[in-house]
N, C-alpha and C positions, 0 to 999 in steps of 0.2 A: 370543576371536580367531577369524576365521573359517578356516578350515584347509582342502585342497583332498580329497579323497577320491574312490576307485577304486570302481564299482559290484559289482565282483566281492569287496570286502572290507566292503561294507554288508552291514545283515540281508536276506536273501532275498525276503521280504517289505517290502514300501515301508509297510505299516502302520506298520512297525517302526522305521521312516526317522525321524520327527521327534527322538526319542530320541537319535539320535545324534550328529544333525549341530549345529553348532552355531548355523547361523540361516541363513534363508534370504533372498533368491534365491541361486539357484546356475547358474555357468554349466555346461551340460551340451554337452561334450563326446566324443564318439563315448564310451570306459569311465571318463573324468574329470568328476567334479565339482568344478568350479573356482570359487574370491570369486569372482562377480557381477562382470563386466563392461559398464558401461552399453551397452546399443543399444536403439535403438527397436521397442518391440514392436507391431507394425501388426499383428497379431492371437495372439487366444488359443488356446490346446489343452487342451478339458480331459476326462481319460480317468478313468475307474471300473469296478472291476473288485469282487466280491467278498474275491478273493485276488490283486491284482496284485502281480506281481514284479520284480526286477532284473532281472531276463534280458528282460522284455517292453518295462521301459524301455532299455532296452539296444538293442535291436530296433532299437522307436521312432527310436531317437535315430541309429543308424546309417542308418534311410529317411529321414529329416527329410535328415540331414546330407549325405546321397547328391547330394542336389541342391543344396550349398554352402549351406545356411541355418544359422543357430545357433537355436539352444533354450537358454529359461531356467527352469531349475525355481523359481516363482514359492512352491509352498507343498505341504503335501501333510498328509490328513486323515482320520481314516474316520468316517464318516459314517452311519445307515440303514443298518448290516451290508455295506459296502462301502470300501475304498477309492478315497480322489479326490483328482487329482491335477492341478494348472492349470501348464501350460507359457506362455511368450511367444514368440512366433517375430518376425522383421525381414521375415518375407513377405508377400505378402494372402493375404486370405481364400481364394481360386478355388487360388492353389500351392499351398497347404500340403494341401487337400480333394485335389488329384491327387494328391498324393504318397502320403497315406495309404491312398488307394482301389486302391493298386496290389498292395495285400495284406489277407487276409481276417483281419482282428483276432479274438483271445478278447476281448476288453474292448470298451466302448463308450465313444465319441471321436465330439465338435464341436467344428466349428471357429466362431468368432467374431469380429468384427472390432472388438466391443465388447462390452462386461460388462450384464448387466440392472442396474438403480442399484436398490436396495432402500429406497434413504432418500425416492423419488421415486412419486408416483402410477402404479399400471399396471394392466391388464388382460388377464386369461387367458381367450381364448375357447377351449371344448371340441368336439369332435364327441364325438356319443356314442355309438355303435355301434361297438364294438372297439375302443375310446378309452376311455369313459372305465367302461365298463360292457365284458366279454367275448365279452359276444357280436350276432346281430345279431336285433335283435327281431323285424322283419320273417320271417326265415327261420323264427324258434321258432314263430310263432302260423302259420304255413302249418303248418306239422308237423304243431301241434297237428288244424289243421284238414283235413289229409289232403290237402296238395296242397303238399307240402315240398322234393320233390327239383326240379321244373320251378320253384319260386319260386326257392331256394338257387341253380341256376343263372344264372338271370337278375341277382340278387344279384353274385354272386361277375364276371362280366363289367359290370357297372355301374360296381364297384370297382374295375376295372380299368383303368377308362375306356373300357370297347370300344364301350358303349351310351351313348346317352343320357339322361343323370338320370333327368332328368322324367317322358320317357317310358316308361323300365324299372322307374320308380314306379306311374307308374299302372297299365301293365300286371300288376305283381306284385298291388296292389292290387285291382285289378280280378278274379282271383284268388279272394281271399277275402270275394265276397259271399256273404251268408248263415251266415257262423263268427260262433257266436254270441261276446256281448259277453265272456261269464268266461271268454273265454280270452286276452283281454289281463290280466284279470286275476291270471290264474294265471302268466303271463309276468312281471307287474311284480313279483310274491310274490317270484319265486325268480331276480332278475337278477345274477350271478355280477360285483361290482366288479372292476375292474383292480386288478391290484394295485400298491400308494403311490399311491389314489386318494383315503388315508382321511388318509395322510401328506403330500401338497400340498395338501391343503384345510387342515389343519391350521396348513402353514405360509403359506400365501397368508394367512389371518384374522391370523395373528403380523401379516405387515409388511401390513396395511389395503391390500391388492390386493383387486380386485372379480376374481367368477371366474363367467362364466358356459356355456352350452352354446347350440351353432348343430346342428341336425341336422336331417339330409333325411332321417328316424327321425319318430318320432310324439308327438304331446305328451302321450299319455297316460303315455310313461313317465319323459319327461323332465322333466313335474313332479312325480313321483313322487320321481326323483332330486332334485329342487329341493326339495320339502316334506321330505325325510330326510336331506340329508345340508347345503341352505342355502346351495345355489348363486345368487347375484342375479338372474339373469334366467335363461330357456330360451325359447329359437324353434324350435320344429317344425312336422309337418305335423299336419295336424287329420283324423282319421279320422270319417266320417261315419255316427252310428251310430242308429237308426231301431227302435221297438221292439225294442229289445236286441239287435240283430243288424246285423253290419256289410255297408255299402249297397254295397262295393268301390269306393267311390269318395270323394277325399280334398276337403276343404272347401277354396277359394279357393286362389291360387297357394300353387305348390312350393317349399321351401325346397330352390335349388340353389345349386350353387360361386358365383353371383355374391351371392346371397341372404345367404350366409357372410360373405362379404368384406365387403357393404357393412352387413350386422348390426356386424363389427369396426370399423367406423369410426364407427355411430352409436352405438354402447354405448363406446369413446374417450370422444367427446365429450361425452354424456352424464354418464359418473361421469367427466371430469375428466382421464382418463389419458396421461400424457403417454409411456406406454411400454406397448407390446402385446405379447404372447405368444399365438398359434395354435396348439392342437394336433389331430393327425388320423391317418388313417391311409388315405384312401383317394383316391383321384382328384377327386372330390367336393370337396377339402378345399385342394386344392394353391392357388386363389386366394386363399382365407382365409390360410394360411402364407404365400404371397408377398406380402400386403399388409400381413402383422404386422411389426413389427421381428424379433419371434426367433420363427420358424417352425420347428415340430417334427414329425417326422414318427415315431409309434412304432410299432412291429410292423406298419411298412408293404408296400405293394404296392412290387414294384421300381417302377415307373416314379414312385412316390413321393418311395420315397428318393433316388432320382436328380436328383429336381427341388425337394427342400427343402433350407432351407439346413442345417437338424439331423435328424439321423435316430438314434433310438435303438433300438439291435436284438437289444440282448441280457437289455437290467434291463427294468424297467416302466417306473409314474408316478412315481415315487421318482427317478426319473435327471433328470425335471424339477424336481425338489427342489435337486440337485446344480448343474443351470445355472442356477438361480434365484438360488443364494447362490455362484457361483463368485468374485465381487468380494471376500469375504473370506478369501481363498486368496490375492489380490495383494498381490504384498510393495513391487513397484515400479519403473516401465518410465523410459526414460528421455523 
């Protein structure tokens, strides 16, 4: 039977929630968890924490509820050394994002207005520079080559959006003529993955999603990353290298933000996919996420986050594992 329950007389720990309660959905009420009341959930909420607790859903559920919405605790799971947790709301997507953004969470929370279908064709494009690898290639082989902190600046405002792509590419480029070629090599030896880069490859190959990389980065390392780890495609830029020594200048057009976008629509098409996922982190990227269905933005630049529809800013690639498979967390909306 399904029974109503007080969050201050749950286990502390929402790990510890399944156990107790007797089945889910639940309506959540400001400290009441009440039998599932049917309403329409015009989008989801789904948060992940290491250690979430009562008290944070609790929070939650009193800023939700601040502005007359309900919330339905839909399922709740741990997952990749994490708790995760999918709510319904009766709001859109744009109220439920303001509501949340009025307060600076421990835990990592997207909003959605629909689930990724896992039983259905899809496609994961990457950027790969602080995506899907830690760091930025470009900025390590200046270092290497003794012209590190004038690249890393030019870098870090590119990301920012302050420059322009193209041109803050070539210039950086331009930069490192004459570094010789082993020190991209010495770069690609020892590229530091994100981490749950190793954990969403693993499960994109589960459910037959194509998963590839867009980067305004270079393709010396992203097929690197393609031949080791069996990514489908990679589009970078082509460094131009002339007896072993790089010419500071890049082969044929730039892979920029429009470059992104429209690589996401022909690699769709391509393998089939009838659902896309973007992920990024930098300015560069924001066209590619807003042309995907479920655009991510992780350990982004603010004016990133501001402008993707998901941003994740506390876990890694592992939190794209979590909105990947959020649809089997739904118990059932009206």
């Amino acid at each position: 039977m399904h029974h109503s329950h007080r969050l201050s007389q749950l286990p502390p720990l929402v790990a510890d929630w399944p156990s107790v309660l007797d089945d889910f959905p639940y309506q959540l009420s400001g400290e009441d968890l009440a039998p599932h009341v049917s309403i329409a959930c015009h989008c989801q909420l789904l948060i992940w924490a290491p250690a979430l607790t009562s008290e944070q859903l609790n929070q939650l559920s009193l800023t939700v509820q601040a502005d007359g919405r309900q919330l339905v605790l839909q399922g709740a799971r741990v997952m990749l050394g994490a708790t995760t947790v999918l709510l319904s709301a009766e709001c859109n997507e744009q109220e439920l994002k303001a509501s949340l953004e009025t307060q600076d969470w421990e835990f990592d929370w997207v909003v959605m207005s629909r689930l990724p279908n896992l039983h259905q064709p899809g496609l994961i494009l990457m950027d790969m520079d602080s995506t899907t690898i830690q760091i930025e290639c470009i900025d390590e082989i200046a270092a290497l080559a003794g012209v590190g902190a004038e690249v890393s600046a030019v870098t870090a405002a590119a990301m920012r959006g302050e420059l322009d792509f193209e041109q803050s590419l070539r210039a950086r480029v331009g930069k490192l003529a004459d570094a010789p070629e082993a020190i991209l090599q010495q770069v690609a030896d020892s590229m530091p993955l994100m981490p749950g880069l190793k954990d969403l490859l693993s499960f994109v190959k589960q459910i037959d999603w194509k998963v590839a990389i867009a980067s305004g980065g270079f393709t010396y390392f992203a097929e690197r990353l393609q031949q080791d780890l069996g990514f489908d495609r990679v589009v970078a830029n082509q460094l131009e290298i002339i007896d072993g020594k790089l010419t500071g200048q890049v082969l044929g057009g730039v892979v920029d933000a429009q470059v992104k976008a429209d690589t996401l629509k022909a690699l769709a098409q391509e393998f089939g996919a009838t659902q896309t996922m973007a992920i990024g982190d930098g300015a560069n990227d924001l066209l590619m996420l807003a042309e995907s269905d479920f655009g991510v933005a992780i350990h982004a630049k603010p004016l990133v986050q501001a402008k993707a529809q998901m941003a994740i800013r506390h876990s890694d690639l592992d939190g794209v594992v979590r909105i990947l498979s959020a649809s089997e967390l739904l118990s059932g909306c009206a």
